[in-house]
C-alpha positions in Angstrom: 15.6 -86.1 68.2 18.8 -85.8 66.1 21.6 -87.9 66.5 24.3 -86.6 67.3 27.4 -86.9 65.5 31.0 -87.6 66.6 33.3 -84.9 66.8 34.1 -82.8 63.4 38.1 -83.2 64.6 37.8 -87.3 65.2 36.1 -87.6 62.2 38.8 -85.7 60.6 41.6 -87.5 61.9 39.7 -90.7 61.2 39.4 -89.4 57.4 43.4 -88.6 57.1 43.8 -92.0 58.3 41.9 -93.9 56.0 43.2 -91.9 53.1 46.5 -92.7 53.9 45.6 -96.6 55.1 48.7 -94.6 57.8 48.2 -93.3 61.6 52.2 -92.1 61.3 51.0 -90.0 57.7 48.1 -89.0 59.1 50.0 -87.3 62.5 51.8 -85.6 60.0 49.1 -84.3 57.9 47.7 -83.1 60.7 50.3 -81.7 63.1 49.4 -84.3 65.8 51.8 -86.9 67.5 50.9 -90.7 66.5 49.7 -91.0 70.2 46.8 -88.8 69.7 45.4 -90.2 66.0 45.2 -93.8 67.8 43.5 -92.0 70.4 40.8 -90.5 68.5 40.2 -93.3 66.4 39.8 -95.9 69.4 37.2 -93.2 71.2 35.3 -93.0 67.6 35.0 -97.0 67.4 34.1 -96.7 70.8 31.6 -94.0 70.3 30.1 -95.9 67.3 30.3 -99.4 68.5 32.0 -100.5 65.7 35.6 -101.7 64.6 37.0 -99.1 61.8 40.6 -100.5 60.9 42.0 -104.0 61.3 45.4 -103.4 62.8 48.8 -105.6 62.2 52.1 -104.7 63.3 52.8 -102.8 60.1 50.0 -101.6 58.9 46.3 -100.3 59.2 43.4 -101.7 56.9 39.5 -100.1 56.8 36.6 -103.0 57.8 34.1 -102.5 55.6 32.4 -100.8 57.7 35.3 -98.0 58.1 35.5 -98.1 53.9 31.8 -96.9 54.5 32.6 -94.2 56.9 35.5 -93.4 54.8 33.5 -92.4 51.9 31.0 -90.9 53.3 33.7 -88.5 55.5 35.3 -87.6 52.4 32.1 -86.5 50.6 31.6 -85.0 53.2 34.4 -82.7 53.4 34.9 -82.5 49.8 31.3 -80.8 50.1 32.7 -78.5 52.7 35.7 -77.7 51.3 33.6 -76.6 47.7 31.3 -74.2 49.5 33.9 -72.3 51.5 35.6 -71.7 48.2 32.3 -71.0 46.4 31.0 -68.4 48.7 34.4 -67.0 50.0 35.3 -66.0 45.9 31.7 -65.1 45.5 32.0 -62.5 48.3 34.8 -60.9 46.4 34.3 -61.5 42.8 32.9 -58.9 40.5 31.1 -62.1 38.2 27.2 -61.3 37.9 25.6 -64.3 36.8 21.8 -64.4 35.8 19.8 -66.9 34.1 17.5 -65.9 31.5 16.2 -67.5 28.5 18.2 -67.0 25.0 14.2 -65.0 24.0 15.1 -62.5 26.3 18.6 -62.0 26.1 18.5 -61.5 22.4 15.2 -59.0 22.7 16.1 -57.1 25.3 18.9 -58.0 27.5 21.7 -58.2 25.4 21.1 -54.6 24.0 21.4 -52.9 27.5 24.4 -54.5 28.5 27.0 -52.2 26.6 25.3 -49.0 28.3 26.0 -50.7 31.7 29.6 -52.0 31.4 30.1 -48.3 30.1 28.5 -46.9 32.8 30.4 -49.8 35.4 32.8 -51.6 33.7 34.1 -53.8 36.6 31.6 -56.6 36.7 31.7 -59.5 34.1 28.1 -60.6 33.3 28.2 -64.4 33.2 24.5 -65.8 31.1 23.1 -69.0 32.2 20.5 -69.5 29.5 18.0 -71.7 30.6 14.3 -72.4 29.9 14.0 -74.1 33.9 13.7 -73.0 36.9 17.2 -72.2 37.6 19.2 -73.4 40.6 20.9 -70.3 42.4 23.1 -72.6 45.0 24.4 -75.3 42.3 24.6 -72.9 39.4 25.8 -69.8 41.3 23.1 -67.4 40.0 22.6 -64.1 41.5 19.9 -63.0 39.6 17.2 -64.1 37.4 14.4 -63.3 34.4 11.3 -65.3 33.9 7.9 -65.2 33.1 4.9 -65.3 35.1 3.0 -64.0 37.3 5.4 -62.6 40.4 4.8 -65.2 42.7 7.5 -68.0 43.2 7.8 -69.0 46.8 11.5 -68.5 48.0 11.9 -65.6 46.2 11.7 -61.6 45.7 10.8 -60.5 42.7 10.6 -57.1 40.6 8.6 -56.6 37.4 10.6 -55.6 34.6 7.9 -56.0 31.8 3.5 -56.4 32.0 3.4 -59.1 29.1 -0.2 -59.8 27.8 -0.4 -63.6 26.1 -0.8 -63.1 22.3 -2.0 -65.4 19.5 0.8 -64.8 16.5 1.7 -67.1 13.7 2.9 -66.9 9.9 0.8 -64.2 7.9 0.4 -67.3 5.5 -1.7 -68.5 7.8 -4.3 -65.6 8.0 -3.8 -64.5 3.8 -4.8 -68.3 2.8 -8.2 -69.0 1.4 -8.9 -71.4 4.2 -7.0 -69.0 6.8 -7.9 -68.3 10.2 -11.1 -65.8 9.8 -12.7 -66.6 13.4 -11.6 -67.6 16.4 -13.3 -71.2 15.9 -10.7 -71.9 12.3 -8.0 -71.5 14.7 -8.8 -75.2 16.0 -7.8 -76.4 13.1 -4.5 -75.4 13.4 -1.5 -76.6 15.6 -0.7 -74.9 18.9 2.7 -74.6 19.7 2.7 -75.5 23.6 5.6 -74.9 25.9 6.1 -77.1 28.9 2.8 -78.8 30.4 3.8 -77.2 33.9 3.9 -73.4 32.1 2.3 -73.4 29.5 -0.6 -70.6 29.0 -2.8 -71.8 25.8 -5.6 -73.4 27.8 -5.8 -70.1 29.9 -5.8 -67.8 27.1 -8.2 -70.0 25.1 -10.9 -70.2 28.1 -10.3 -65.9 28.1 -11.2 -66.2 24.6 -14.4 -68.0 25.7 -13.4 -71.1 24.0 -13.0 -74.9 25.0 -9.3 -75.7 25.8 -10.7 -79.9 25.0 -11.6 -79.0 21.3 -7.8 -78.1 20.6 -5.7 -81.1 20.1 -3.4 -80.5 17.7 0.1 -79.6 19.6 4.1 -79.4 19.5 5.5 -78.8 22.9 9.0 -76.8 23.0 10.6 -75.7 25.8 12.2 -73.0 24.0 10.3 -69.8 23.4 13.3 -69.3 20.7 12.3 -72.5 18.9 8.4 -71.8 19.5 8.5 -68.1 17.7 10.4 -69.7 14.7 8.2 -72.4 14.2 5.4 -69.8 14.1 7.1 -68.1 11.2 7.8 -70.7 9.3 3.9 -71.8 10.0 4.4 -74.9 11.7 1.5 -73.4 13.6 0.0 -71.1 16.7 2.0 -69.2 19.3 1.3 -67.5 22.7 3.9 -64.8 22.4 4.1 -60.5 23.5 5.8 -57.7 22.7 9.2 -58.9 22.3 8.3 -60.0 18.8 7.2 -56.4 17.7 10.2 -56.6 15.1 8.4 -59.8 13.6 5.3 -58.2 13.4 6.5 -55.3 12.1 8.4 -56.9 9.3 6.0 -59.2 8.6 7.1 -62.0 9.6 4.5 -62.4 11.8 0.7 -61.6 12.3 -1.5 -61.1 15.0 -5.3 -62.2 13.9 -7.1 -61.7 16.9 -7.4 -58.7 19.3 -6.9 -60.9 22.5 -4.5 -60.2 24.9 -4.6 -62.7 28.5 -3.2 -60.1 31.2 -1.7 -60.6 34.0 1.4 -62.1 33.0 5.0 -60.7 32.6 9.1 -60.8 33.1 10.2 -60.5 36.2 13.4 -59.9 38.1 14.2 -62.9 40.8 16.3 -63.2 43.4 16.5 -65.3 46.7 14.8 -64.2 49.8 17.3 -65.0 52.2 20.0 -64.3 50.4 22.2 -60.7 51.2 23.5 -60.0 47.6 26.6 -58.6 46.4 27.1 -54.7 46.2 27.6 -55.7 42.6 25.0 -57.2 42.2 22.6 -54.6 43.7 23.8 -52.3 41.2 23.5 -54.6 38.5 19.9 -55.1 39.7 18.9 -51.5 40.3 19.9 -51.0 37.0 18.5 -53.2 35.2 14.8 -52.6 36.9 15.2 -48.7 35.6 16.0 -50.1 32.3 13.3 -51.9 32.4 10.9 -48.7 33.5 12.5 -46.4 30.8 12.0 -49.3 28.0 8.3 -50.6 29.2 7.0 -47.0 28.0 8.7 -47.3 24.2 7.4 -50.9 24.4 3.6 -49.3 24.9 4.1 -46.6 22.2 5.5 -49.5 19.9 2.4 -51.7 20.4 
């Protein structure tokens, strides 16, 4: 069983107090005579066994064991404090902030914004770009993008985009005379891994019926940004999808193998517990029939 814990209002008094090393500034602080912050402080000590000020005729000083107290009372409401600010301005504010990698912001994201704010111009859409799980207490995120497979416990999810795996690298790579002809040369080349816990190369080279232990050769970035480039300056072998249709359509990229690992793609996240914003339930209604209307050019693009 739980302890339980002293009073919030002695513990408050006891925290004006020791703040002001002053029973007289703390009754004053708090709109209570002298009388009654000696009072509560004597039943806290009593409560907790334990002596929290020295006292002289003058003046109060904290034990160590009050300077512990102390600190931990003021972190304490500090922490309290924070969060009635942070969700009494979020309840109001017309702020949308969603995490989402800078890959999908400069793709796809980024270009749909203007119809929206024209459409609804009150919000501000605030971008978090991150390639981690993001924190939606700490960071105040409403919403946000990432790839997989729709399943993160904690949280609903829509599917914006289906987003086969796909082998792409430099066209240098496929035009040389020693260039990737079969799907064994490709061992010879670097993959360009993302981070151990996401990464998809082992499962897309097991769907190409080949040994993920025969590949060794890898640079691990966390950035799908940084992974794409370093394909097309043929640094080496990339798991990418649709999103680099440009590339592949200008060249920049090439796409030697017909082998696409399903069952990935982008999806929309938000808390399950959480009841979101008006705002944001526009915002995210929105961007999900975006996301319909642009998965069909996508398909008659690929």
């Amino acid at each position: 069983m739980a302890r339980r814990l002293p009073s919030l209002r002695a513990l408050q008094i006891f925290e004006s107090a020791a703040r002001h090393l002053s029973f007289t500034k703390a009754s004053v602080e708090l709109c209570v005579t002298q009388g009654a912050v000696s009072s509560q402080i004597r039943k806290l000590e009593q409560e907790l066994g334990v002596r929290l000020f020295t006292r002289s005729t003058r003046q109060v000083t904290l034990t160590e064991r009050g300077t512990l107290l102390a600190r931990a009372c003021r972190r304490g409401f500090e922490g309290i404090r924070t969060e009635i600010d942070f969700i009494t301005e979020r309840s109001v504010s017309n702020t949308i902030t969603i995490a989402v990698s800078t890959y999908v912001t400069t793709r796809w994201l980024s270009r749909q914004l203007v119809d929206f704010l024209e459409e609804k111009p009150e919000p501000t859409i605030r971008f978090q770009h991150t390639v981690n799980s993001p924190d939606f207490e700490m960071d105040g995120v409403d919403l946000a993008i990432r790839l997989g497979k729709g399943q993160w416990s904690g949280y609903r999810s829509d599917l914006l985009f289906p987003m086969d795996r796909r082998l792409m690298c430099s066209p240098d790579l496929v035009k040389s005379n020693r260039g990737i002809r079969a799907l064994d040369d490709i061992a010879a080349y670097t993959l360009l891994r993302d981070m151990p816990s996401i990464d998809m190369w082992d499962e897309w080279l097991e769907f190409a019926g080949l040994e993920p232990r025969n590949f060794t050769k890898s640079l691990s970035f966390s950035d799908p940004v940084v992974r794409v480039q370093a394909a097309i300056d043929g640094r080496g072998l990339v798991l990418a999808d649709e999103f680099c249709r440009e590339e592949l359509d200008l060249g920049r990229l090439a796409e030697p193998f017909d082998i696409r690992l399903p069952g990935y793609g982008y999806y929309l996240l938000r808390p399950e517990e959480r009841d979101d914003r008006e705002i944001v339930c526009r915002f995210r209604d929105w961007l999900v029939k975006r996301a319909a209307r642009d998965q069909r050019k996508l398909k008659l693009a690929s």
